[in-house]
N, CA, C and O atoms as a GROMACS GRO file, in nm:
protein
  496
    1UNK      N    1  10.758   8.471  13.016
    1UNK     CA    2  10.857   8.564  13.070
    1UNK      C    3  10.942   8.613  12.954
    1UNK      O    4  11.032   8.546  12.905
    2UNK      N    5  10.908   8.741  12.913
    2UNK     CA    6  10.988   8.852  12.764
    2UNK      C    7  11.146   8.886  12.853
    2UNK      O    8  11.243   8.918  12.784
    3UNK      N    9  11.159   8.877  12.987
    3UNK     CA   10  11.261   8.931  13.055
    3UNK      C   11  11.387   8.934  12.980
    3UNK      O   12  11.442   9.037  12.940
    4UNK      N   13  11.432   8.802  12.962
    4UNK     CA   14  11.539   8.734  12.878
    4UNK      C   15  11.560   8.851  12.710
    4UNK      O   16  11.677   8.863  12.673
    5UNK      N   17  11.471   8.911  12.641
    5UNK     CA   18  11.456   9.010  12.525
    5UNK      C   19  11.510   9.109  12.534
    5UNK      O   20  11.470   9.213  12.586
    6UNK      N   21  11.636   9.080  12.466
    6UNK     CA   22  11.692   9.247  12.478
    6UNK      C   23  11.612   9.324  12.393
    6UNK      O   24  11.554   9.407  12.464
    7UNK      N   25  11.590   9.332  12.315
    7UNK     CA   26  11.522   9.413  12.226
    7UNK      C   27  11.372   9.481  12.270
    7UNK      O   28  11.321   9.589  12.242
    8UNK      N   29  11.322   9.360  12.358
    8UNK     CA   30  11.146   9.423  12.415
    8UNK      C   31  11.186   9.466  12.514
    8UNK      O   32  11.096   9.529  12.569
    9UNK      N   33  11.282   9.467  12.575
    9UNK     CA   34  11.295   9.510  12.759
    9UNK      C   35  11.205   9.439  12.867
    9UNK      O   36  11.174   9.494  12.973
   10UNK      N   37  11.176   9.345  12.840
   10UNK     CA   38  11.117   9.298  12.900
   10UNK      C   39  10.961   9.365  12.931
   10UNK      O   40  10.891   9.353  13.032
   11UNK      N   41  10.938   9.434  12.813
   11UNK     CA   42  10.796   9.514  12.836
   11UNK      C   43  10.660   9.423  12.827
   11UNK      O   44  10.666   9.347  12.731
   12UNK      N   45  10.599   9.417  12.865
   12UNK     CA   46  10.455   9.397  12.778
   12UNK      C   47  10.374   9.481  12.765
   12UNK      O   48  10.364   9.578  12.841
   13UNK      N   49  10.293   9.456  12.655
   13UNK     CA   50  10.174   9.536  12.605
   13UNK      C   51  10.007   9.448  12.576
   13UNK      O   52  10.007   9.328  12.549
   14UNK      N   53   9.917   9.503  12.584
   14UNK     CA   54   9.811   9.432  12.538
   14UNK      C   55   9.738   9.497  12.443
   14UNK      O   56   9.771   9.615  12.425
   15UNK      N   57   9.624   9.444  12.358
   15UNK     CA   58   9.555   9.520  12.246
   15UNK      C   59   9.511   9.669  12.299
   15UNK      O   60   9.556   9.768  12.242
   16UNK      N   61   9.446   9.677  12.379
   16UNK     CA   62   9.430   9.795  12.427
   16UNK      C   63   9.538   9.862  12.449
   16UNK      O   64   9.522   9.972  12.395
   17UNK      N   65   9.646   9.857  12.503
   17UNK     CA   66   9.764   9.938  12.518
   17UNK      C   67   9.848   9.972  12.398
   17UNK      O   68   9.925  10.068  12.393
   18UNK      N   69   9.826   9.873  12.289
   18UNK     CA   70   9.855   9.899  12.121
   18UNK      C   71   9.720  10.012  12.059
   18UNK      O   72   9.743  10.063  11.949
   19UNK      N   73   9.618  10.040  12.112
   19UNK     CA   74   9.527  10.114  12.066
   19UNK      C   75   9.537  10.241  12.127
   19UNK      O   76   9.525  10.349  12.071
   20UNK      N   77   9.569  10.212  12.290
   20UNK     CA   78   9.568  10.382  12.315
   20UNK      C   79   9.700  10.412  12.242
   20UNK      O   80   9.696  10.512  12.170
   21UNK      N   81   9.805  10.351  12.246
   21UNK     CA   82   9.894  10.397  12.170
   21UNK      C   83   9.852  10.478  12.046
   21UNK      O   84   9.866  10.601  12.042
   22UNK      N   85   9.814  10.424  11.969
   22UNK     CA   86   9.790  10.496  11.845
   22UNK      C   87   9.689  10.592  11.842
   22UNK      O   88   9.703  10.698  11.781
   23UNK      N   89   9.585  10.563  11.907
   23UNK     CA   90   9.484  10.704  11.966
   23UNK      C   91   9.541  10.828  12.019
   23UNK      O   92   9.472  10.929  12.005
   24UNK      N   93   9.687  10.841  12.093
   24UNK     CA   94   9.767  10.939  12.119
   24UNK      C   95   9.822  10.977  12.040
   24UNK      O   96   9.822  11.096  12.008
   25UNK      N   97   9.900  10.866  11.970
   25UNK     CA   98   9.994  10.913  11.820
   25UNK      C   99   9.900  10.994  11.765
   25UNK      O  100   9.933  11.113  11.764
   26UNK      N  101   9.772  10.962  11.709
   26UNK     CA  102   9.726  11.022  11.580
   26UNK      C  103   9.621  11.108  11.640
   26UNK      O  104   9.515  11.135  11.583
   27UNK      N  105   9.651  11.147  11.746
   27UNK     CA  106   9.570  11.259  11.866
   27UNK      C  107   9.635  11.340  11.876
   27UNK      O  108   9.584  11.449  11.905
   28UNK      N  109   9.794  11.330  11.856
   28UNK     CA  110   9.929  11.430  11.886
   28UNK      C  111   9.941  11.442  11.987
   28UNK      O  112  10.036  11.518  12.006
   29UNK      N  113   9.895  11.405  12.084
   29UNK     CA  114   9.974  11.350  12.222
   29UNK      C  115  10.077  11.300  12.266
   29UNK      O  116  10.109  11.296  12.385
   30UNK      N  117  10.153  11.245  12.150
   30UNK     CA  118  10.292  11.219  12.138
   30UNK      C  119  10.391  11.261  12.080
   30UNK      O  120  10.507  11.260  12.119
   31UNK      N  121  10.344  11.306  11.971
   31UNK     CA  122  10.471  11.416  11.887
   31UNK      C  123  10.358  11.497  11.795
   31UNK      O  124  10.236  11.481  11.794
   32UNK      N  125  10.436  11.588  11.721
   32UNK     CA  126  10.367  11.697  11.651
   32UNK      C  127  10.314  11.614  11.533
   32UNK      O  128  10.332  11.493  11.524
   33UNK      N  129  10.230  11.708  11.423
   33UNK     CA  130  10.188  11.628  11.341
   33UNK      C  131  10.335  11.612  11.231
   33UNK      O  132  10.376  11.507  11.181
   34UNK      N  133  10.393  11.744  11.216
   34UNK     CA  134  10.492  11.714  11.163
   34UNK      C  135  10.606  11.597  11.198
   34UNK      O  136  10.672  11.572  11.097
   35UNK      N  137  10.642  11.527  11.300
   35UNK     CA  138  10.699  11.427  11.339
   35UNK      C  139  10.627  11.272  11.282
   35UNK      O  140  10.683  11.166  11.255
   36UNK      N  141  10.509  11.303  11.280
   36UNK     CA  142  10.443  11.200  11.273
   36UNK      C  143  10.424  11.158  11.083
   36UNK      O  144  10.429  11.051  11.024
   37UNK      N  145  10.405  11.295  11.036
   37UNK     CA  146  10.424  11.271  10.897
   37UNK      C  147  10.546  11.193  10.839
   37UNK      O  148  10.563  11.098  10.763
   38UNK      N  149  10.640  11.301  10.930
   38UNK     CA  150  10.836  11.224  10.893
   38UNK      C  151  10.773  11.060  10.897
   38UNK      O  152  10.779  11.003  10.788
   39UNK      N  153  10.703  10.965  11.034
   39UNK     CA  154  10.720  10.819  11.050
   39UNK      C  155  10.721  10.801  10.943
   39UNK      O  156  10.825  10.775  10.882
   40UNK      N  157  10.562  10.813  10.871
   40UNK     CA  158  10.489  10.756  10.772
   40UNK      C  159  10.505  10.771  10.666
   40UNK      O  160  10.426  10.729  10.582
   41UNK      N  161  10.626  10.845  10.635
   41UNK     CA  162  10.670  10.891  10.468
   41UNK      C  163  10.794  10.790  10.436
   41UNK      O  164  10.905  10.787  10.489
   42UNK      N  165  10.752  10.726  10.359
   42UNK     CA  166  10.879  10.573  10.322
   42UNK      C  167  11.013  10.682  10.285
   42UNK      O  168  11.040  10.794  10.243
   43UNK      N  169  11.078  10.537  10.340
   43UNK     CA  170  11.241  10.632  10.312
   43UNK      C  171  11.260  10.636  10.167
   43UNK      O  172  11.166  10.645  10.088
   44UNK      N  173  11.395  10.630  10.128
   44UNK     CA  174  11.454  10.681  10.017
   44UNK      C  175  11.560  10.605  10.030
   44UNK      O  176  11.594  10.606  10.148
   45UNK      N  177  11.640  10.527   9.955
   45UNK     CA  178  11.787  10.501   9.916
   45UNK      C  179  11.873  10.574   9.840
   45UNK      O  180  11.814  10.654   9.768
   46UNK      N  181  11.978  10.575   9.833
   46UNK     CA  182  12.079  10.706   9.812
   46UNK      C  183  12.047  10.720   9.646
   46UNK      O  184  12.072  10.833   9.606
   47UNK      N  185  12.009  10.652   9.571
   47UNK     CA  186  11.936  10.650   9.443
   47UNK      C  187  11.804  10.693   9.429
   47UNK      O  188  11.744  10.687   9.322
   48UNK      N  189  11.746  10.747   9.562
   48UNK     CA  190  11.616  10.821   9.541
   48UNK      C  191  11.498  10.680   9.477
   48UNK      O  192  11.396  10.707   9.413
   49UNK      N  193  11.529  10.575   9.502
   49UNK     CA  194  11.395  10.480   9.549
   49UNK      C  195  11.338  10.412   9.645
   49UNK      O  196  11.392  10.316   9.702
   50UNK      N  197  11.192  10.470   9.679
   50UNK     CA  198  11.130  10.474   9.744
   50UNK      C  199  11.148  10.367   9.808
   50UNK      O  200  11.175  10.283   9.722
   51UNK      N  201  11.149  10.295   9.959
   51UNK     CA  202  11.125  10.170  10.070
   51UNK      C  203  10.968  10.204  10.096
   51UNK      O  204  10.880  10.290  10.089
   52UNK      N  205  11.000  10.063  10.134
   52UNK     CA  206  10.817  10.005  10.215
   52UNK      C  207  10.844  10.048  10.363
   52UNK      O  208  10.741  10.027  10.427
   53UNK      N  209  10.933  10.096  10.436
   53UNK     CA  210  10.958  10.155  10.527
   53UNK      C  211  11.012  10.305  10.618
   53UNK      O  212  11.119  10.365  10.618
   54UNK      N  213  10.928  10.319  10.664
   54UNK     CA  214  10.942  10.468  10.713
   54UNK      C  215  11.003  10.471  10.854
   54UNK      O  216  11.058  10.364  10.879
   55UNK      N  217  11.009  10.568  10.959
   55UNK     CA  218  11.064  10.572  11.083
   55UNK      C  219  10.994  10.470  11.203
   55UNK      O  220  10.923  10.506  11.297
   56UNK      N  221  11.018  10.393  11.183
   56UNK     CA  222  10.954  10.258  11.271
   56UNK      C  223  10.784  10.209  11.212
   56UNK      O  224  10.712  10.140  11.285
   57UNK      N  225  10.736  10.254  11.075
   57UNK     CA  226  10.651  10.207  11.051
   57UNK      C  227  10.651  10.110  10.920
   57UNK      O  228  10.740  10.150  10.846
   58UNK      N  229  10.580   9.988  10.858
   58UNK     CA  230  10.595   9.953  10.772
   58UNK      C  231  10.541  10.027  10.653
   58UNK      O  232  10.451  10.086  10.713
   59UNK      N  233  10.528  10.069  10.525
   59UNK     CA  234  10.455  10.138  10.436
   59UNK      C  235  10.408  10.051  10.384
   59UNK      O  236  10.496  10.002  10.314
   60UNK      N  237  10.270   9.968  10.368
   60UNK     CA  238  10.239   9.834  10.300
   60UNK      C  239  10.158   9.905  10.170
   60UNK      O  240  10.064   9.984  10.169
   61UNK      N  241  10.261   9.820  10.021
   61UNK     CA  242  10.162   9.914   9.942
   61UNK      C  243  10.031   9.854   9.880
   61UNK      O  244  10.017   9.769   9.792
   62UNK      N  245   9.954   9.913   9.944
   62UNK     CA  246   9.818   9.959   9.915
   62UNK      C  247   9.721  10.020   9.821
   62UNK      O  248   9.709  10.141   9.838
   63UNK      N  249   9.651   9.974   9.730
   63UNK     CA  250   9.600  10.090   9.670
   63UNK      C  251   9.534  10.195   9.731
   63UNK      O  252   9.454  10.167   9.820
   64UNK      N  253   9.554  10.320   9.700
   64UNK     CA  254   9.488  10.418   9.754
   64UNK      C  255   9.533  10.396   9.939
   64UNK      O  256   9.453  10.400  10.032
   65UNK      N  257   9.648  10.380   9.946
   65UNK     CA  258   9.681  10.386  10.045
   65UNK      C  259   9.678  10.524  10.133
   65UNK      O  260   9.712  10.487  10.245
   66UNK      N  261   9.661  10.627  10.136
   66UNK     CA  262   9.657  10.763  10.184
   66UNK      C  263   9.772  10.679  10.312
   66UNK      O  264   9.883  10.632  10.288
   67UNK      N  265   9.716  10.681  10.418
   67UNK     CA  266   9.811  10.707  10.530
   67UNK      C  267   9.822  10.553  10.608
   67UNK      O  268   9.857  10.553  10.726
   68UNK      N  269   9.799  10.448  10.553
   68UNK     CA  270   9.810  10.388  10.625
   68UNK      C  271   9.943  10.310  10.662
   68UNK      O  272  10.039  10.326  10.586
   69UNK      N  273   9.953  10.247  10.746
   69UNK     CA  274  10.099  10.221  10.810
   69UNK      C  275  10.068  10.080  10.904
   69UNK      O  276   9.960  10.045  10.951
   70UNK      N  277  10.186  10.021  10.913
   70UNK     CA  278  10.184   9.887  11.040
   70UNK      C  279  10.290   9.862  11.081
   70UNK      O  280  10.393   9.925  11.056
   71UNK      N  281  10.279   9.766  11.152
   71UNK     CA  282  10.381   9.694  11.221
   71UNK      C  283  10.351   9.622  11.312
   71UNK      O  284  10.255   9.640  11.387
   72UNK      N  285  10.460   9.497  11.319
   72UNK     CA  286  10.384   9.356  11.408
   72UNK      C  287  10.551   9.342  11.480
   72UNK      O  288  10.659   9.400  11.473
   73UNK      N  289  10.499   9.246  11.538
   73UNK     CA  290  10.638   9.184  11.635
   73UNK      C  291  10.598   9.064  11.702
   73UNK      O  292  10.476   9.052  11.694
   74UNK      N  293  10.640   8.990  11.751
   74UNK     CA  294  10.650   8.832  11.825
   74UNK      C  295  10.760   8.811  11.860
   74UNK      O  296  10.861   8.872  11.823
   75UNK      N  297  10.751   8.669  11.978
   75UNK     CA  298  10.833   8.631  12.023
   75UNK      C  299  10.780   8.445  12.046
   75UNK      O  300  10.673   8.402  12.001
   76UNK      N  301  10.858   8.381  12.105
   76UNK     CA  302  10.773   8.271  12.082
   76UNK      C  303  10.644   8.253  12.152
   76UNK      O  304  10.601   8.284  12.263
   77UNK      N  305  10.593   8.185  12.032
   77UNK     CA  306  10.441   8.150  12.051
   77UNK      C  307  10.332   8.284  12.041
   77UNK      O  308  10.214   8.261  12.068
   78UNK      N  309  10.371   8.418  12.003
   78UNK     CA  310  10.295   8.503  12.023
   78UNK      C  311  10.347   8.635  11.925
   78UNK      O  312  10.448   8.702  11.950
   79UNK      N  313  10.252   8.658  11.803
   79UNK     CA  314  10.250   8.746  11.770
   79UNK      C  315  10.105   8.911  11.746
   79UNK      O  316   9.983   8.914  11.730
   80UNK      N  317  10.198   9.001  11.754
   80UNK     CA  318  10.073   9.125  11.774
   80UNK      C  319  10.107   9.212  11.621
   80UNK      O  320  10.224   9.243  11.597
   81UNK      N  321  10.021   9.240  11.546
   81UNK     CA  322   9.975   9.356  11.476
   81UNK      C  323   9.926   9.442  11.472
   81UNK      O  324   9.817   9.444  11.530
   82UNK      N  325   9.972   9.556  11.410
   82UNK     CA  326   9.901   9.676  11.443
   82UNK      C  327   9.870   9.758  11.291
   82UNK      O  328   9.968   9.727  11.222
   83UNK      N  329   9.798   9.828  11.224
   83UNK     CA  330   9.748   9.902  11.135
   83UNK      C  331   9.715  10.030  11.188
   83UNK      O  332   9.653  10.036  11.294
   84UNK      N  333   9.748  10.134  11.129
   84UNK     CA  334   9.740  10.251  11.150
   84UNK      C  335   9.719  10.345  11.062
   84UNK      O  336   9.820  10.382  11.004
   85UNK      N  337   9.597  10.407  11.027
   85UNK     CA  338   9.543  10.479  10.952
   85UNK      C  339   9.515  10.653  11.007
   85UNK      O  340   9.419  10.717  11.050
   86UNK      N  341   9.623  10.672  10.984
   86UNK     CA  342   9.727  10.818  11.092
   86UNK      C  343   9.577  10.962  11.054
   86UNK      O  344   9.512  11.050  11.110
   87UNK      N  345   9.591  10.908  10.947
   87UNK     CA  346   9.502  11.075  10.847
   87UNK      C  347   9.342  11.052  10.932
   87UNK      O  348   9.294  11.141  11.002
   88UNK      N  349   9.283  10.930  10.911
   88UNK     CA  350   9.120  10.903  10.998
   88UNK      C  351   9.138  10.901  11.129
   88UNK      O  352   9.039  10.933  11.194
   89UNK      N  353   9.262  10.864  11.207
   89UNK     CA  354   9.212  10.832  11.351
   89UNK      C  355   9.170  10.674  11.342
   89UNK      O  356   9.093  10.627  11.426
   90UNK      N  357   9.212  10.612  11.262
   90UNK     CA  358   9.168  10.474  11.297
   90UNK      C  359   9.291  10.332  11.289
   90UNK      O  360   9.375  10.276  11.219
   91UNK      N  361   9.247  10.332  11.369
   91UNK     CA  362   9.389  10.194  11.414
   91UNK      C  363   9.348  10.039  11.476
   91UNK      O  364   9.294  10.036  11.587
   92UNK      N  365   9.368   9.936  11.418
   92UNK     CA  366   9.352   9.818  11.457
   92UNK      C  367   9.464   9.738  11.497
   92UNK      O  368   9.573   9.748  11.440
   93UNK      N  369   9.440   9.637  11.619
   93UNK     CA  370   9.567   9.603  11.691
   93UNK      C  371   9.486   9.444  11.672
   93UNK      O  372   9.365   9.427  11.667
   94UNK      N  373   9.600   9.333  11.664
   94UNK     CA  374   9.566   9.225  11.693
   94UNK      C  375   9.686   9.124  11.716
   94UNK      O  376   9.788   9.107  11.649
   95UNK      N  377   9.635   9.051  11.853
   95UNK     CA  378   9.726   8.994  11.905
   95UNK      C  379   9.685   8.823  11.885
   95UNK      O  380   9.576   8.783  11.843
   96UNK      N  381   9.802   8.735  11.926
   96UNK     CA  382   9.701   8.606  11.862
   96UNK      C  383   9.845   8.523  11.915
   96UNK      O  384   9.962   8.561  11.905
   97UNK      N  385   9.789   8.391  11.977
   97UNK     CA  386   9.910   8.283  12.043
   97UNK      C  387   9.999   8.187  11.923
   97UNK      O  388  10.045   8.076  11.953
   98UNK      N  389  10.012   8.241  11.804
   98UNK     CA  390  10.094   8.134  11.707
   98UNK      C  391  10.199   8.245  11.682
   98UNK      O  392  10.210   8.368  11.688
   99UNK      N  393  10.280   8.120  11.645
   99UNK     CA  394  10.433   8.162  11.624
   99UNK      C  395  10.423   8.217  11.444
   99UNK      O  396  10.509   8.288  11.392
  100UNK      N  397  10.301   8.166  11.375
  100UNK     CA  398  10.324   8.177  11.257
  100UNK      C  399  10.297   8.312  11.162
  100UNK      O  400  10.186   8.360  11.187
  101UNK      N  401  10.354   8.369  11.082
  101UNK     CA  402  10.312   8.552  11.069
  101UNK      C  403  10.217   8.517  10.984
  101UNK      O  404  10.253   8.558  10.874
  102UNK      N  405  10.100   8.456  10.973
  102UNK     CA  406   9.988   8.423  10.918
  102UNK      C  407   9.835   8.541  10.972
  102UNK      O  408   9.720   8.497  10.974
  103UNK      N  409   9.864   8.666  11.003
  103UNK     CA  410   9.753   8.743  11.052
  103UNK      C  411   9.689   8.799  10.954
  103UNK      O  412   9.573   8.835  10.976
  104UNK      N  413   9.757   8.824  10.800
  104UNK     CA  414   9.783   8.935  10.718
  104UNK      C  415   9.588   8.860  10.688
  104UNK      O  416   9.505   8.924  10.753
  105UNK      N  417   9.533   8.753  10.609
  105UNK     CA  418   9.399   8.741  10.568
  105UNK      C  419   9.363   8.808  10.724
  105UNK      O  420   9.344   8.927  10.699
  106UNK      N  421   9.350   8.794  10.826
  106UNK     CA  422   9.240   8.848  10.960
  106UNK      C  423   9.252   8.988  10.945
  106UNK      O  424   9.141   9.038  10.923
  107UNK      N  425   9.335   9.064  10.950
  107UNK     CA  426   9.375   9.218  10.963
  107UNK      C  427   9.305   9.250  10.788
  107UNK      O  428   9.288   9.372  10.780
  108UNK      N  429   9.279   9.209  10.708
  108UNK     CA  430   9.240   9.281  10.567
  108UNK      C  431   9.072   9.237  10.556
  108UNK      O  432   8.979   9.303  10.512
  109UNK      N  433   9.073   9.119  10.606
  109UNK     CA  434   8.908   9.099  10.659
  109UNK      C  435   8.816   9.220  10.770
  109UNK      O  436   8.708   9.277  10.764
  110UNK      N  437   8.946   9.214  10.877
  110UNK     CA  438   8.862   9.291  10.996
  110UNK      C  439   8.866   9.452  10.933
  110UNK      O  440   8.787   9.541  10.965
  111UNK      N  441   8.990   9.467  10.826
  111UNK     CA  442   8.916   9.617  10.802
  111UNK      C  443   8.868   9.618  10.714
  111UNK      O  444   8.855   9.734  10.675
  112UNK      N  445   8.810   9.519  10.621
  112UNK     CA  446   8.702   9.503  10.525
  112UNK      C  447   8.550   9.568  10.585
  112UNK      O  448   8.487   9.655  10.526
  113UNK      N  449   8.514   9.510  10.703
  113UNK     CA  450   8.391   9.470  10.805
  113UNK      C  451   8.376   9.586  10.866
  113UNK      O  452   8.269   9.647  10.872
  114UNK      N  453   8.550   9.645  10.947
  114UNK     CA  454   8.531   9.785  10.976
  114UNK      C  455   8.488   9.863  10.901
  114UNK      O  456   8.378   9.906  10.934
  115UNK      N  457   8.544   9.916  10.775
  115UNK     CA  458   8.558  10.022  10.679
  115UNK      C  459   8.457  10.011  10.580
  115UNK      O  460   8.417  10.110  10.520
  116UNK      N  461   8.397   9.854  10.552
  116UNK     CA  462   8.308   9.884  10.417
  116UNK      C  463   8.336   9.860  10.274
  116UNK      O  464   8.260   9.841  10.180
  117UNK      N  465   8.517   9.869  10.284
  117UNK     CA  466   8.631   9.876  10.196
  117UNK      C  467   8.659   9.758  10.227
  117UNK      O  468   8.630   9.705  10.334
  118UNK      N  469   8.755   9.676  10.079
  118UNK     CA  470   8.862   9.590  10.095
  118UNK      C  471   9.026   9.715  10.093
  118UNK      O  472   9.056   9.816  10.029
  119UNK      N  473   9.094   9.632  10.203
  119UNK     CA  474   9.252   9.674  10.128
  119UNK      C  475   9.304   9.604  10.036
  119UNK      O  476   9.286   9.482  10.042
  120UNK      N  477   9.366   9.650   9.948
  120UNK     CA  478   9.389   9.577   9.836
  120UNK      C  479   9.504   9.580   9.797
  120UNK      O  480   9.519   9.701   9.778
  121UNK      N  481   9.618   9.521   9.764
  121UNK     CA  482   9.775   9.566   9.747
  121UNK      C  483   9.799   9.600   9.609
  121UNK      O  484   9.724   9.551   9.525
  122UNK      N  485   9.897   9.683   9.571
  122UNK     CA  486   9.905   9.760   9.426
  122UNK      C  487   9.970   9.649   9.356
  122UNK      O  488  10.046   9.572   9.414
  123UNK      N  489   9.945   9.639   9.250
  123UNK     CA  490  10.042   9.509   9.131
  123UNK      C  491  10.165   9.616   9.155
  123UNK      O  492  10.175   9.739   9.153
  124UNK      N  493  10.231   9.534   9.172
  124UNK     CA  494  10.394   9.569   9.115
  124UNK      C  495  10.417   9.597   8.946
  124UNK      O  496  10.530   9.622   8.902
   0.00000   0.00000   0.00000
């Protein structure tokens, strides 16, 4: 019971409902493409350097990242991820019963297997 969550509203969602989600987003069924560019473009600090975060999306850096984007959330005992690759149309959701934010090896495997590609994070 999420009821008690101010923050979730007491919503739920399931993998599929994290996928059509993003199948609309990056379908434009939900906002223009221009709105959608604004998410996915990392902010700026008043010094003009770049964040790993854009309008509710994470910017994870990536090599050769073109468009991709995430974001996860939990509550106890249950966290969901999501990847979003805005420019292909391709988005992976994964949900899983531990409290621990341990998904990141499953989500870079499963789009290894998907894609053909490793993701790979940029050296700092």
């Amino acid at each position: 019971d999420i009821s008690s969550r101010f923050a979730a509203g007491g919503s739920r969602g399931t993998v599929p409902d994290l996928l059509a989600f993003m199948r609309a987003l990056n379908g434009g069924k939900l906002l223009s493409a221009k709105s959608v560019q604004m998410m996915i473009t990392p902010g700026v600090t008043k010094d003009g350097t770049p964040t790993t975060y854009g309008l509710g999306w994470q910017i994870p850096n990536f090599v050769d990242r073109e468009t991709i984007v995430a974001n996860d959330g939990g509550q106890q005992e249950t966290r969901t991820f999501i990847l979003n690759e805005t420019g292909r149309d391709f988005g992976m959701a994964l949900a899983m019963n531990f409290e621990a934010d341990n998904y990141g090896p499953v989500i870079m495997r499963l789009y290894e297997l998907a894609n053909g590609r490793p993701l790979r994070f940029a050296e700092k």
